[in-house]
PAVO-832635 format. One record per atom (N, C-alpha, C): residue in three letters; x, y, z. Coordinates in pm, 1 decimal, padded with zeros to 6 digits. Example, Ala and Ser with C-alpha at 12.3 -4.5 7.8 and 13.67 -1.06 7.14 Angstrom:
2
{residu->ALA | u->01319.0 | v->-00569.0 | w->00780.0}
{residu->ALA | u->01230.0 | v->-00450.0 | w->00780.0}
{residu->ALA | u->01320.0 | v->-00330.0 | w->00780.0}
{residu->SER | u->01285.0 | v->-00225.0 | w->00708.0}
{residu->SER | u->01367.0 | v->-00106.0 | w->00714.0}
{residu->SER | u->01290.0 | v->00003.0 | w->00787.0}
***
This chain:
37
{residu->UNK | u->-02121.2 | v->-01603.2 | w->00486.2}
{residu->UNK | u->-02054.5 | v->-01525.3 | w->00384.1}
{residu->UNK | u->-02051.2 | v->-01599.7 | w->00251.4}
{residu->UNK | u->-02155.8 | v->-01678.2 | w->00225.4}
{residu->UNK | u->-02144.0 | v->-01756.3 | w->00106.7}
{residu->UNK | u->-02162.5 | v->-01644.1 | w->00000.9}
{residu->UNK | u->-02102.7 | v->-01662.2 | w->-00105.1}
{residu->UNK | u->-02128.6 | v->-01587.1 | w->-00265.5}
{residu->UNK | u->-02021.0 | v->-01438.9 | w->-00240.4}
{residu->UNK | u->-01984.1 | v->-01369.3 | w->-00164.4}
{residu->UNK | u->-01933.8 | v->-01256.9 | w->-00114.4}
{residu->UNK | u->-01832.8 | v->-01286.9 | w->-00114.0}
{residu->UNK | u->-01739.9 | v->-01218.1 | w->-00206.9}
{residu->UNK | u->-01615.5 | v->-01235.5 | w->-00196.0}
{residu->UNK | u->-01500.9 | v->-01105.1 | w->-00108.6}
{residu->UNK | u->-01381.2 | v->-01134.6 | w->-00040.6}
{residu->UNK | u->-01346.9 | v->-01061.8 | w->00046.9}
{residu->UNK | u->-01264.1 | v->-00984.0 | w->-00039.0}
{residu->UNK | u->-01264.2 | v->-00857.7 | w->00040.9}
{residu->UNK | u->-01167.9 | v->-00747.2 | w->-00032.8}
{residu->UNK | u->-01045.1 | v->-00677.6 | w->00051.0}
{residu->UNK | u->-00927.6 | v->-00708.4 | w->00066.2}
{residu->UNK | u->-00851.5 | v->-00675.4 | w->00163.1}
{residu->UNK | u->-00798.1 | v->-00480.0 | w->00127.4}
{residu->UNK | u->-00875.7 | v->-00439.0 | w->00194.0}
{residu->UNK | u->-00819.4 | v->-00291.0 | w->00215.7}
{residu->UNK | u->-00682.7 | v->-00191.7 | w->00285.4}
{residu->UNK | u->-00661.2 | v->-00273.6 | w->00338.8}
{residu->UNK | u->-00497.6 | v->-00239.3 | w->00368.0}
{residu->UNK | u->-00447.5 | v->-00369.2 | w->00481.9}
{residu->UNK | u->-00268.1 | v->-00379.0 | w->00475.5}
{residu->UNK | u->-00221.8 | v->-00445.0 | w->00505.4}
{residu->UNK | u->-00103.3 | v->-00395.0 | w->00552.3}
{residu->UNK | u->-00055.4 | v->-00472.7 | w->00678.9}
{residu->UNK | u->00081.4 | v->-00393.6 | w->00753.2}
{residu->UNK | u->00164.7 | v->-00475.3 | w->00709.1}
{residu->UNK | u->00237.2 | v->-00502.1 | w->00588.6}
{residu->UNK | u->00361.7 | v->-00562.2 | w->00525.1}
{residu->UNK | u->00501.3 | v->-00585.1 | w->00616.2}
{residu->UNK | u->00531.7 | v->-00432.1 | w->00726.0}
{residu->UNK | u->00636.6 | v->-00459.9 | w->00776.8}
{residu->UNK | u->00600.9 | v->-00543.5 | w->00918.4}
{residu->UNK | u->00496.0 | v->-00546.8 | w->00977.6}
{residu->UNK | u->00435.6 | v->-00613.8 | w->01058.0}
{residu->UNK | u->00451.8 | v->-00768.1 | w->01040.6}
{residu->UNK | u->00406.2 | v->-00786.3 | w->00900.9}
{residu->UNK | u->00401.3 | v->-00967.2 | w->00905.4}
{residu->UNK | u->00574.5 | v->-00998.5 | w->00831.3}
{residu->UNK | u->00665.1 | v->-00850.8 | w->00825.5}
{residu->UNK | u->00793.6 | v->-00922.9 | w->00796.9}
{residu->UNK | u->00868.6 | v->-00920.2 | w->00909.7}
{residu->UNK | u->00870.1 | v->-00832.9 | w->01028.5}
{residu->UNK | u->00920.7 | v->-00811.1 | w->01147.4}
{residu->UNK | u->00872.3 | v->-00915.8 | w->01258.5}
{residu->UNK | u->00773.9 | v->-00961.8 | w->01270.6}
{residu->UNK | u->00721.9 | v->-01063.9 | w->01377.0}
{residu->UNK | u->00606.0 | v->-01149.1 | w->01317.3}
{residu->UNK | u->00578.3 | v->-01308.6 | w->01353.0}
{residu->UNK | u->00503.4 | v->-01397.2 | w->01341.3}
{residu->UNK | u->00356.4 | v->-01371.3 | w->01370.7}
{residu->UNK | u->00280.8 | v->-01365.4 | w->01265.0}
{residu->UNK | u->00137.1 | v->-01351.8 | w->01280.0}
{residu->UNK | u->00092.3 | v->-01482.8 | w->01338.7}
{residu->UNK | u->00006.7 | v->-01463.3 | w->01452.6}
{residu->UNK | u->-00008.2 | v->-01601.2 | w->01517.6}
{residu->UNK | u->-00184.3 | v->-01581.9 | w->01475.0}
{residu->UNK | u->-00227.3 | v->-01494.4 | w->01462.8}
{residu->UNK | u->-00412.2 | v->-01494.1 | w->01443.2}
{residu->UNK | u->-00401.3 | v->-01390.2 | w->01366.0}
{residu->UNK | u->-00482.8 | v->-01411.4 | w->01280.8}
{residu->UNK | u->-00573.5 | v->-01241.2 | w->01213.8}
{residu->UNK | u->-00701.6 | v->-01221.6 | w->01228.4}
{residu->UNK | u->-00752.7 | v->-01112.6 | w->01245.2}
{residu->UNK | u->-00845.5 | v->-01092.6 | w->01299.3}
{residu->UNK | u->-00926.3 | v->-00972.0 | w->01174.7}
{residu->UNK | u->-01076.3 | v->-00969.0 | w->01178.5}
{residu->UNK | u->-01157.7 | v->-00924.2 | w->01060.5}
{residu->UNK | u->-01258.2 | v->-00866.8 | w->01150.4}
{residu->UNK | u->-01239.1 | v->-00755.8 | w->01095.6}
{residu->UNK | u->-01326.2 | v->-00624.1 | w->01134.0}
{residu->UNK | u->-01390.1 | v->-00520.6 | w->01064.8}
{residu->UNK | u->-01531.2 | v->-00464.7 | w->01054.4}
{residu->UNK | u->-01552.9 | v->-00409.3 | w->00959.4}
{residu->UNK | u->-01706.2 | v->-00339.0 | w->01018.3}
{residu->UNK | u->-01774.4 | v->-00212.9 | w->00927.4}
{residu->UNK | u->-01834.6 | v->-00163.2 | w->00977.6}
{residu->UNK | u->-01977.0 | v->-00189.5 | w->00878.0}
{residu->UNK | u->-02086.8 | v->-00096.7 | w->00909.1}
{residu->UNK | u->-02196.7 | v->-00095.6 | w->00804.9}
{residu->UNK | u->-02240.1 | v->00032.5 | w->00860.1}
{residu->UNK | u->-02254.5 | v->00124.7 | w->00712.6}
{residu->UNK | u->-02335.6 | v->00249.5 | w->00733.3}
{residu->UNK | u->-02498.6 | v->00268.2 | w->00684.8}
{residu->UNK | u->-02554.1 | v->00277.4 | w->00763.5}
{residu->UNK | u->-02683.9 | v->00324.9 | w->00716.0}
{residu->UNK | u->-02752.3 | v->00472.1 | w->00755.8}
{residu->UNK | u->-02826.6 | v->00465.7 | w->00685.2}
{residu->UNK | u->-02900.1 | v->00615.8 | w->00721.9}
{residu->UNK | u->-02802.9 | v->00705.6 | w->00596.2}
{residu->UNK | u->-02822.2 | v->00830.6 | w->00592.2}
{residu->UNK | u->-02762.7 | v->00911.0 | w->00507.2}
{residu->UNK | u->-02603.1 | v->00950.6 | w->00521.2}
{residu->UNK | u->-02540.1 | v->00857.0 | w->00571.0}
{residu->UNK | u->-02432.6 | v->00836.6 | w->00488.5}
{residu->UNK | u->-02384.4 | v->00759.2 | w->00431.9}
{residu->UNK | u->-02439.7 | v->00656.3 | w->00390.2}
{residu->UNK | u->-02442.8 | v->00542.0 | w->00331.7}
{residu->UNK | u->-02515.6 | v->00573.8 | w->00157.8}
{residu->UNK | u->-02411.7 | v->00550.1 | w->00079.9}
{residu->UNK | u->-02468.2 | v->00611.1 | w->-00046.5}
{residu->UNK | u->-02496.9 | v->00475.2 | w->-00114.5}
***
């Protein structure tokens, strides 16, 4: 992931104020073919 900078798209706020995040975890998709504009 060198040069690519990350873009955080949503976040569960009451999640990391209600209980201890022990890991986070990164997930994400890629579209190709015609729906991919």
């Amino acid at each position: 992931m060198t040069g690519k900078a990350i873009k955080i798209v949503t976040e569960n706020r009451k999640a990391r104020h209600e209980y201890f995040i022990e890991e986070t975890l990164e997930a994400g998709m890629v579209l190709t073919g015609t729906e991919a504009k």
